[in-house]
VEXKOLTOR-323207 format. One line per field, with one value per atom (N, C-alpha, C): x, y, z; residue in one letter; atom name; residue number from 1. Coordinates in pm, whole numbers. Example, Ala and Ser with C-alpha at 12.3 -4.5 7.8 and 13.67 -1.06 7.14 Angstrom:
2
x: [1319_1230_1320_1285_1367_1290] $
y: [-569_-450_-330_-225_-106_3] $
z: [780_780_780_708_714_787] $
residuo: [A_A_A_S_S_S] $
atomo: [N_CA_C_N_CA_C] $
num: [1_1_1_2_2_2] $
END
This chain:
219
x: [-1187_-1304_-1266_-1300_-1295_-1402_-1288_-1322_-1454_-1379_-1470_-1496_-1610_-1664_-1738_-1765_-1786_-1833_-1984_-2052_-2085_-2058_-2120_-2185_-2064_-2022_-2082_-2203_-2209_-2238_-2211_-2233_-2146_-2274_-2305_-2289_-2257_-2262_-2387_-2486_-2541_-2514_-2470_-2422_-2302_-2263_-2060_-2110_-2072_-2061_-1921_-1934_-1788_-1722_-1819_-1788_-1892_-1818_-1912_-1877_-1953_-1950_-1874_-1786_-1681_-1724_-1626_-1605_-1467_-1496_-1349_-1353_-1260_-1268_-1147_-1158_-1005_-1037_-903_-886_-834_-852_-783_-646_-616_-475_-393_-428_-391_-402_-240_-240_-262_-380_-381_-382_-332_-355_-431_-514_-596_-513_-530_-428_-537_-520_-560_-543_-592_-577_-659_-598_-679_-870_-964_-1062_-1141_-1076_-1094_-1200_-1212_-1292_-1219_-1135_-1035_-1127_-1116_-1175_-1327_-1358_-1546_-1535_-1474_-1518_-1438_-1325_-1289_-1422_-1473_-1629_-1716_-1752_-1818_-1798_-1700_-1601_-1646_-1598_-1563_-1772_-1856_-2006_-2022_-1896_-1948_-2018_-2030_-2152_-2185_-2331_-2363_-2391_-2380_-2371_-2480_-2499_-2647_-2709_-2633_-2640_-2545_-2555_-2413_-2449_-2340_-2369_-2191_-2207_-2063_-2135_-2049_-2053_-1891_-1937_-1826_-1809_-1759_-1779_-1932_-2008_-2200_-2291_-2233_-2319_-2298_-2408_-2443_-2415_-2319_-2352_-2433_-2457_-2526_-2693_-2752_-2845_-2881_-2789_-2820_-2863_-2932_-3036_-2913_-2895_-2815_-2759_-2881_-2801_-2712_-2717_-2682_-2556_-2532_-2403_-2366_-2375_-2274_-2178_-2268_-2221_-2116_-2156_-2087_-1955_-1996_-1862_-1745_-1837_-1699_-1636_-1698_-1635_-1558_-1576_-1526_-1453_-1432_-1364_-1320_-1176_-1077_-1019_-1014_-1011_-825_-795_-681_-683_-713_-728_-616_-585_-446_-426_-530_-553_-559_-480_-498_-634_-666_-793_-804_-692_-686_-775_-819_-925_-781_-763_-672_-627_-776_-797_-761_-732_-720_-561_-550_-369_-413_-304_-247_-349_-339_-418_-553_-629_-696_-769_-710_-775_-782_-691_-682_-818_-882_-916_-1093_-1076_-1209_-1312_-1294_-1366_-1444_-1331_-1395_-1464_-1428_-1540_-1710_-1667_-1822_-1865_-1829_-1869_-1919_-1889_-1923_-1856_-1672_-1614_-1592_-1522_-1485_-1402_-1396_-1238_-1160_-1121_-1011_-955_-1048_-1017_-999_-1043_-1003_-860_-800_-687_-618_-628_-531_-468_-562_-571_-477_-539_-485_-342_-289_-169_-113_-125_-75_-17_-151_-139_8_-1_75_258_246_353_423_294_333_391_347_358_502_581_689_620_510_451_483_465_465_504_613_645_581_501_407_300_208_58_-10_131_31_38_115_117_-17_-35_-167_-71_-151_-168_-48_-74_28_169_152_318_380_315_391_415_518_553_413_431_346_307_469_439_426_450_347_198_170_-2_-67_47_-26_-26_45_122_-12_-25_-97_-258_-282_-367_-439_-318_-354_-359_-339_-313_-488_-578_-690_-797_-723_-818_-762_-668_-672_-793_-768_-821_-946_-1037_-1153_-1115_-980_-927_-1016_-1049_-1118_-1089_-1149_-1181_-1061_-1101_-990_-935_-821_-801_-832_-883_-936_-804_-790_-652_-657_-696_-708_-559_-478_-352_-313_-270_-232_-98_7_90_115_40_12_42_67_106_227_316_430_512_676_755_832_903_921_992_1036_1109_973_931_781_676_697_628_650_799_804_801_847_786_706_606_427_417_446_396_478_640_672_616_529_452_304_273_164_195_296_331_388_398_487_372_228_97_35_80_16_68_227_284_229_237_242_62_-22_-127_-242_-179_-320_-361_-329_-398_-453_-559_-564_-601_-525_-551_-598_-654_-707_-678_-555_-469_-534_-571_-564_-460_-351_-247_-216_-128_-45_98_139_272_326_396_424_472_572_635_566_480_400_280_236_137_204_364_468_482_442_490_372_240_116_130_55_33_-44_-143_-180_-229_-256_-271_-388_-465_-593_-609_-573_-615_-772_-827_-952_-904_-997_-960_-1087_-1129_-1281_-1388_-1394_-1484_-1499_-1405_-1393_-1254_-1201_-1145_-1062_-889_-791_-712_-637_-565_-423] $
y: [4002_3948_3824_3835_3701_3550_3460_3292_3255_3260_3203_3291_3319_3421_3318_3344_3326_3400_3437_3529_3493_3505_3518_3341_3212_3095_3062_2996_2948_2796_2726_2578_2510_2454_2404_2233_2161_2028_2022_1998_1972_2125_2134_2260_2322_2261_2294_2400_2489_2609_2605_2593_2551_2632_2691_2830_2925_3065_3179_3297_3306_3441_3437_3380_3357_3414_3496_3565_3538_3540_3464_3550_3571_3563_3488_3437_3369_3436_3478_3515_3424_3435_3358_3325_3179_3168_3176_3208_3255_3067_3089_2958_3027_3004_3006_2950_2945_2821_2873_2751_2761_2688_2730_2739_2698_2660_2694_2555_2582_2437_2311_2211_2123_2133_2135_2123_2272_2316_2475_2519_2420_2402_2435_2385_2420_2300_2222_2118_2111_2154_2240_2328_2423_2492_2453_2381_2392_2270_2165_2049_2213_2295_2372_2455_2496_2595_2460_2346_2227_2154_2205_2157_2038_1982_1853_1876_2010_1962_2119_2128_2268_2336_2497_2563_2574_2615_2639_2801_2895_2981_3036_3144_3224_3159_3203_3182_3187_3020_3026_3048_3166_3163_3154_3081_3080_3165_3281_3351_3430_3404_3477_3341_3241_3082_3063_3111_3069_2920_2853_2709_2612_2746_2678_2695_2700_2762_2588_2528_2402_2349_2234_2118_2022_1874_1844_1748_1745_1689_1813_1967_2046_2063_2056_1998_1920_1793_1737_1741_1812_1792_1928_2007_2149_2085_2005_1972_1898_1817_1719_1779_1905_1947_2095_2174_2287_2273_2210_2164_2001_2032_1929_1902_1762_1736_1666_1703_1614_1587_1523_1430_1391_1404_1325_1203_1112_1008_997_918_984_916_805_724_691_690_580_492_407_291_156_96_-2_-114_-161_-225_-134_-39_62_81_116_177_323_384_523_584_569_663_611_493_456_567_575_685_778_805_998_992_920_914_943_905_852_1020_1085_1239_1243_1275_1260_1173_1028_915_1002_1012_1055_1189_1242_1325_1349_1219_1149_1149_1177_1176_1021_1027_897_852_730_609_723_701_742_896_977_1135_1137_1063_1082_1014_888_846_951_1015_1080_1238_1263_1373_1312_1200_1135_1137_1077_1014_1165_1284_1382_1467_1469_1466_1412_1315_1185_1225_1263_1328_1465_1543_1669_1656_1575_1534_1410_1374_1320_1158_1153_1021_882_912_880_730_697_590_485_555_482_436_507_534_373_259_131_97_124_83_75_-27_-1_37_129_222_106_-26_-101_-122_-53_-69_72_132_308_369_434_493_603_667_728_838_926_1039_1024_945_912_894_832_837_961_1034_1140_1247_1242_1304_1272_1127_1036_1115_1164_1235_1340_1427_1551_1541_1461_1456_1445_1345_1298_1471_1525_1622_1746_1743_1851_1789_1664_1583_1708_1756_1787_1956_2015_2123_2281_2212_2254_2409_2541_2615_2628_2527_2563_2391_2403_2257_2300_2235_2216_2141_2140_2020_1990_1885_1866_1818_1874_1827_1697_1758_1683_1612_1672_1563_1547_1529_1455_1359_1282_1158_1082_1216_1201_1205_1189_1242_1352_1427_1530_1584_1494_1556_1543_1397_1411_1514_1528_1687_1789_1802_1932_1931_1841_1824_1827_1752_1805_1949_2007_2181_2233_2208_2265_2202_2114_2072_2181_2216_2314_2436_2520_2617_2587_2496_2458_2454_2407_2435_2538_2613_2749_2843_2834_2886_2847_2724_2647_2644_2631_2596_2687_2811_2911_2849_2751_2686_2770_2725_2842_2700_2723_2609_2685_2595_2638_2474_2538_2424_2441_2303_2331_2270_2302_2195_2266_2201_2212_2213_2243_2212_2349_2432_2568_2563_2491_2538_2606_2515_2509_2616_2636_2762_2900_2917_3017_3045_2940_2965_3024_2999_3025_3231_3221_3408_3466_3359_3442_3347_3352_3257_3331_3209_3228_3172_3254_3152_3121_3030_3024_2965_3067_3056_3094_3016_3004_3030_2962_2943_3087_3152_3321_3276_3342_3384_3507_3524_3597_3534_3683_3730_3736] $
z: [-462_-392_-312_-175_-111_-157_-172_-229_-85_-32_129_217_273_416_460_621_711_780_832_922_1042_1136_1274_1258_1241_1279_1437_1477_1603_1604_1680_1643_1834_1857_2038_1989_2052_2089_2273_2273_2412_2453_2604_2674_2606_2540_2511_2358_2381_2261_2210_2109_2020_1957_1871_1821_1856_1846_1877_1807_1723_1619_1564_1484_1415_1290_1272_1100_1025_939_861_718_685_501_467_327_285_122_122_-40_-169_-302_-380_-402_-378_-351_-189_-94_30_86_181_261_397_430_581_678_785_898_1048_1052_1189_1276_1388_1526_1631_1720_1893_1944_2086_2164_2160_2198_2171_2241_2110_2163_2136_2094_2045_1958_1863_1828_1651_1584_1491_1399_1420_1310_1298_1421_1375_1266_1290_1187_1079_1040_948_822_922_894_817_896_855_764_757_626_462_499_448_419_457_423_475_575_656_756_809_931_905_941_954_1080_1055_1162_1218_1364_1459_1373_1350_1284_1201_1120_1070_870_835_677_623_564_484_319_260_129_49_-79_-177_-306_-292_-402_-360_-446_-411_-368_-395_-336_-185_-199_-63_38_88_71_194_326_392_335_267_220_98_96_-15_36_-75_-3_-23_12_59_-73_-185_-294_-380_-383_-448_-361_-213_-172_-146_-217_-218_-316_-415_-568_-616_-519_-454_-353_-307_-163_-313_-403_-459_-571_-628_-787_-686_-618_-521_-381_-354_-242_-252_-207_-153_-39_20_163_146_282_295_483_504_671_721_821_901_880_887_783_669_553_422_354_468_387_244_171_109_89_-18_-18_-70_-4_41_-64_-147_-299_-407_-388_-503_-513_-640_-661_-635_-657_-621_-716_-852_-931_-946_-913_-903_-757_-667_-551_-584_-666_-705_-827_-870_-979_-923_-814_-746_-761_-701_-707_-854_-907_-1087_-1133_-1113_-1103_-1075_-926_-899_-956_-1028_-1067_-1201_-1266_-1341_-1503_-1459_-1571_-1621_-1745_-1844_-1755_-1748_-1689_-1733_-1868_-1975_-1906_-1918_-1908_-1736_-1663_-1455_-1490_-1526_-1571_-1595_-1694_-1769_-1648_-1601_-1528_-1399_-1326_-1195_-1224_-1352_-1376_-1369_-1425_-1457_-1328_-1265_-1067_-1009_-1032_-984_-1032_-1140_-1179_-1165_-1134_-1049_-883_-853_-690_-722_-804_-823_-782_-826_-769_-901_-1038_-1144_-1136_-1067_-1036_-933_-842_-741_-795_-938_-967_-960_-948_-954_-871_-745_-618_-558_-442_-332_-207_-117_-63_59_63_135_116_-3_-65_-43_-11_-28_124_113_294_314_436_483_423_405_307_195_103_-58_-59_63_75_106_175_162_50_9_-122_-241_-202_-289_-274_-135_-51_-151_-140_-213_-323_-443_-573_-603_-468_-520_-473_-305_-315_-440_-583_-598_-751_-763_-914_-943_-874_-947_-963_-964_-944_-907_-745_-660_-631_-552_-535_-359_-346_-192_-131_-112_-73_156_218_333_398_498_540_698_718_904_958_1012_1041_1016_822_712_806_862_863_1008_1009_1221_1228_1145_1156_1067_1005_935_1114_1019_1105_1065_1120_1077_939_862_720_640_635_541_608_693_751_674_686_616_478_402_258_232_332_281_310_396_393_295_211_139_-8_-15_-121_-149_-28_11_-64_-71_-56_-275_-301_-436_-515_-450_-568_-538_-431_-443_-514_-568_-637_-817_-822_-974_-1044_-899_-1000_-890_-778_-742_-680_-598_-516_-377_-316_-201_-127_46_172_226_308_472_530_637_714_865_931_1058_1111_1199_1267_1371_1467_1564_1535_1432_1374_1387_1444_1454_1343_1261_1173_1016_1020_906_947_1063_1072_1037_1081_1075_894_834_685_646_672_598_604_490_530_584_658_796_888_994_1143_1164_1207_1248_1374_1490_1655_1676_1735_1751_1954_1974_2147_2196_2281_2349_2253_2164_2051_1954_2000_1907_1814_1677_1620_1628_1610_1665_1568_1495_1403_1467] $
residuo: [X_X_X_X_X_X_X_X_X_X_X_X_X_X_X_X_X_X_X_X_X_X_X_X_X_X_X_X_X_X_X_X_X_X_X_X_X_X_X_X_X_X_X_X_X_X_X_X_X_X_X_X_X_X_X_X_X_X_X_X_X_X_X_X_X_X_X_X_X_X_X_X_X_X_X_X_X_X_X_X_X_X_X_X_X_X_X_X_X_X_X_X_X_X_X_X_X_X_X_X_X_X_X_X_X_X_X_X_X_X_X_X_X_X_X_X_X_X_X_X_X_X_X_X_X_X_X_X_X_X_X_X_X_X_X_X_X_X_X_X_X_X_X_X_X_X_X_X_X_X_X_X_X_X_X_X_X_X_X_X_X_X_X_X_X_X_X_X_X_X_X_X_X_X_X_X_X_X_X_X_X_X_X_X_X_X_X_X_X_X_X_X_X_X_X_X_X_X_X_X_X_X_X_X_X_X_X_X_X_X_X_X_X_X_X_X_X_X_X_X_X_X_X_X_X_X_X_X_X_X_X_X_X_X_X_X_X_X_X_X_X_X_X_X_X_X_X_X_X_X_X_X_X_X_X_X_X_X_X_X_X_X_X_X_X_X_X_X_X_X_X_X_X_X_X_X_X_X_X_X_X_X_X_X_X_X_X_X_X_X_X_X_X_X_X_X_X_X_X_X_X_X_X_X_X_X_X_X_X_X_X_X_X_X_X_X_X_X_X_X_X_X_X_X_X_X_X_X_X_X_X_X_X_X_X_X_X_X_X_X_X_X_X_X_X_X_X_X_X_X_X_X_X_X_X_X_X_X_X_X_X_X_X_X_X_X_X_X_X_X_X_X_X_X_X_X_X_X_X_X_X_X_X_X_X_X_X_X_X_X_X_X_X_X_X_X_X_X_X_X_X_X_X_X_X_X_X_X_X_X_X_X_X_X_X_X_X_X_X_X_X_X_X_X_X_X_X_X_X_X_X_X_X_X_X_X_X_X_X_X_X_X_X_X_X_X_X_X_X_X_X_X_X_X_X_X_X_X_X_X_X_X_X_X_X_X_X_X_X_X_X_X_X_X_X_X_X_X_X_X_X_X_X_X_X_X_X_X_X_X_X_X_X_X_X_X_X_X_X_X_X_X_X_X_X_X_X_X_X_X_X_X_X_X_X_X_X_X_X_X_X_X_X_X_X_X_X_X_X_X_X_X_X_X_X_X_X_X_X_X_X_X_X_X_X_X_X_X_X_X_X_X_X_X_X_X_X_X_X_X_X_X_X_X_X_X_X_X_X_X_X_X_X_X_X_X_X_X_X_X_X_X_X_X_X_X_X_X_X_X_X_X_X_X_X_X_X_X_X_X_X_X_X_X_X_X_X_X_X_X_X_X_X_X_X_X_X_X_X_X_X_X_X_X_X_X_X_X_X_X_X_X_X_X_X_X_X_X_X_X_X_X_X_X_X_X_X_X_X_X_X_X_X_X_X_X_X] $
atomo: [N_CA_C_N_CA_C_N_CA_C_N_CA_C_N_CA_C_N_CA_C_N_CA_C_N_CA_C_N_CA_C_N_CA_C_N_CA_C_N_CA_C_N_CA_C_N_CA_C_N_CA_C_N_CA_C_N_CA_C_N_CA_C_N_CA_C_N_CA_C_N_CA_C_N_CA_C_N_CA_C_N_CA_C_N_CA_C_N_CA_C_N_CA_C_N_CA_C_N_CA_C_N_CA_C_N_CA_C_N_CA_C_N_CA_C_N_CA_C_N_CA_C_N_CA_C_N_CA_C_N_CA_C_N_CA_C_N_CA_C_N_CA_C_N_CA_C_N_CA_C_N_CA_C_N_CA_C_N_CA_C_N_CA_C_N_CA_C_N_CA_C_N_CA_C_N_CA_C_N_CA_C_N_CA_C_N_CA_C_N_CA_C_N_CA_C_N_CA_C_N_CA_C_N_CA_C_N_CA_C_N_CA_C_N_CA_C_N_CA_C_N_CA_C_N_CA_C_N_CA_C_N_CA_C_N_CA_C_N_CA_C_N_CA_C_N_CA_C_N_CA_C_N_CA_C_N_CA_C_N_CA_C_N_CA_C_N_CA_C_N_CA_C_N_CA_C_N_CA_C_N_CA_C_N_CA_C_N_CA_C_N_CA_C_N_CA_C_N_CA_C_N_CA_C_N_CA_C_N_CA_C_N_CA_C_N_CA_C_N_CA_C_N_CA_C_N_CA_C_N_CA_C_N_CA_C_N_CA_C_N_CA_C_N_CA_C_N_CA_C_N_CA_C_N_CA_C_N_CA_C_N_CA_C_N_CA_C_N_CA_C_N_CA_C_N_CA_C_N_CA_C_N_CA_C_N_CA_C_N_CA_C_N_CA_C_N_CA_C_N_CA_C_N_CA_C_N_CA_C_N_CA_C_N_CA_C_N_CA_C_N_CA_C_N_CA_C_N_CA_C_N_CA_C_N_CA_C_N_CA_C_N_CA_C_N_CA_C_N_CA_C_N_CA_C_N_CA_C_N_CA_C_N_CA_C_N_CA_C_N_CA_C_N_CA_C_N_CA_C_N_CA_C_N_CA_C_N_CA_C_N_CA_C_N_CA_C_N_CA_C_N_CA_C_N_CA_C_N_CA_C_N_CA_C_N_CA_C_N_CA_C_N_CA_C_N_CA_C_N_CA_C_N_CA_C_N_CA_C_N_CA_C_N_CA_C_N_CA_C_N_CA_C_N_CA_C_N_CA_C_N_CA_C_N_CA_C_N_CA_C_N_CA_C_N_CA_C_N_CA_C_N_CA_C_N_CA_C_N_CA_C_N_CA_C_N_CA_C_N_CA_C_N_CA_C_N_CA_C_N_CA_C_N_CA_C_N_CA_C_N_CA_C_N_CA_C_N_CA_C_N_CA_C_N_CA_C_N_CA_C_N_CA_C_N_CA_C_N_CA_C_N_CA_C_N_CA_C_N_CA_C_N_CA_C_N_CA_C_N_CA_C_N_CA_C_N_CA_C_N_CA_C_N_CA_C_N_CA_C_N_CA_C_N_CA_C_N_CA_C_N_CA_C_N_CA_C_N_CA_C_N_CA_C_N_CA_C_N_CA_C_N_CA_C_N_CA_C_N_CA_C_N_CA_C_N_CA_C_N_CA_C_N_CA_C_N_CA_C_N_CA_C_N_CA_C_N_CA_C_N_CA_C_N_CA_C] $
num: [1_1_1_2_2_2_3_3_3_4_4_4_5_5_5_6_6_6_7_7_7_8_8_8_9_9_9_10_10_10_11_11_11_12_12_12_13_13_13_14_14_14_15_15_15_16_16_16_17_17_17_18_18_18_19_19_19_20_20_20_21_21_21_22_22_22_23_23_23_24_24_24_25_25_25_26_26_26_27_27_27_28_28_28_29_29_29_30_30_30_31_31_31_32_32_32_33_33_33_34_34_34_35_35_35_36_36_36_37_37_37_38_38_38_39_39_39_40_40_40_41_41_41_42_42_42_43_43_43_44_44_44_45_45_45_46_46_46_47_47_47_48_48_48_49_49_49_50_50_50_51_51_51_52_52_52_53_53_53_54_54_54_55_55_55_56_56_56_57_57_57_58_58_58_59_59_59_60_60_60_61_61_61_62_62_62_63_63_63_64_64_64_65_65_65_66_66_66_67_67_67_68_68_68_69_69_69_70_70_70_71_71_71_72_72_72_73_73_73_74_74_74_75_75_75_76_76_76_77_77_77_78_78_78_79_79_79_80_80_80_81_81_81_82_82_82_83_83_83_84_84_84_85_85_85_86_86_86_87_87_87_88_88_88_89_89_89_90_90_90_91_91_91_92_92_92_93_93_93_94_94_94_95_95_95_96_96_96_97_97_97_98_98_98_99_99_99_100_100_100_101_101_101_102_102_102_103_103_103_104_104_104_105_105_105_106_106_106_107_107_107_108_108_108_109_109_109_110_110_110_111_111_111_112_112_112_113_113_113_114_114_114_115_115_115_116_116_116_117_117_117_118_118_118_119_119_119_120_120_120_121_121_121_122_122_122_123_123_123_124_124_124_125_125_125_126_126_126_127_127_127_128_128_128_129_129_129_130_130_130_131_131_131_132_132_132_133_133_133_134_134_134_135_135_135_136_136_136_137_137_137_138_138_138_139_139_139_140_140_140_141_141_141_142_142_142_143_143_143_144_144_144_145_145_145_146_146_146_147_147_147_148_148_148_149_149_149_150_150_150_151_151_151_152_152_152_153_153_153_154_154_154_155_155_155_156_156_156_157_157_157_158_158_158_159_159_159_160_160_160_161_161_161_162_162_162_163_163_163_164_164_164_165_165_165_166_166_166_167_167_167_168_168_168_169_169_169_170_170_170_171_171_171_172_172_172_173_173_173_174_174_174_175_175_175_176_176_176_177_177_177_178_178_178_179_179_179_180_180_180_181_181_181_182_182_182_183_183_183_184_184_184_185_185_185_186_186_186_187_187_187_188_188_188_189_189_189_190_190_190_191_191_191_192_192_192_193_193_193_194_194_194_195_195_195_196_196_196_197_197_197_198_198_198_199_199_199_200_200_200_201_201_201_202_202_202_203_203_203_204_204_204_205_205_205_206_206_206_207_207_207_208_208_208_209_209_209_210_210_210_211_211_211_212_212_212_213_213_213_214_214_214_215_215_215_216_216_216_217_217_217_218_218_218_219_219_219] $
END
């Protein structure tokens, strides 16, 4: 059974139609990557896949939950325990250490200090971080924050990790370590992505490419 569908996706800014009829499915476990040109409209839908902005029409479901269909406190609470974000920015909160950010999701969701700790730190050690977890986000290179990134979107061990061209702003070895980090929890812990980038290399690894070209979807 498909994790995520997508029906007939439309969503306009003013005159500008962004997407148009877009259908999607993503299965359990599957890294896929969204593709097209700038402006394409790749990070629309991935906001919309993701319950940050909703569509003009169409219906994202997860499993049989419906999620454009929530009132907006039943998603949020749906966006933070089922879905995980990772941004080109790692946004980081700057006062915080490493596991102190990763810890944050579970916080709101209203676990113990003790038990988000224990979990963050565990994160932290899967991602070879273990040694950073007291660092602030000023002390650590680019690719540990992001590293640091994903440890916090996987903390509430979410349903699909989301990813807006995660390493757009590495250079190219922490590039490719982050996509071969991608590919190392989809193996270890079932993880399923949905990547948007411009990175050929890393769209070439996923197991399937998704073009989005004049607001349509292409396989």
């Amino acid at each position: 059974m498909q994790m995520i569908k997508a029906v007939n996706i439309n969503k306009s800014y003013g005159a500008l139609h962004v997407l148009r009829d877009v259908n999607l499915e993503i299965n359990p476990g599957e890294v896929v990557s969204i593709v097209g040109a700038s402006g394409a409209g790749k990070t629309t839908l991935l906001q919309i896949l993701g319950t940050l902005d909703h569509p003009d029409s169409g219906v994202v479901s997860y499993g049989d939950v419906d999620v454009t269909g929530l009132k907006e406190r039943e998603l949020a609470r749906f966006r933070n325990e089922k879905i995980g974000f990772v941004f080109q920015a790692h946004h980081l909160l700057p006062e915080f250490t490493a596991v102190e950010n990763v810890m944050i999701p579970a916080l709101i969701r209203g676990d113990k200090q003790e038990k988000a700790r224990r979990r963050a730190t565990e994160l932290l050690e899967h991602l070879h971080l273990a040694d950073r977890a007291e660092h602030k986000p000023s002390a650590l290179s680019g690719g540990e924050c992001q590293r640091v990134a994903v440890a916090r979107a996987l903390m509430n061990s979410p349903m699909v990790v989301l990813a807006d061209e995660p390493s757009g702003n590495l250079d190219s070895q922490h590039a490719r370590e982050l996509h071969e980090l991608f590919f190392t929890l989809r193996k270890e812990l079932g993880q399923t992505f949905v990547i948007v980038t411009h990175n050929e290399e890393l769209a070439s690894m996923a197991d399937r490419k998704i073009t989005i070209k004049d607001g349509k979807n292409v396989e």
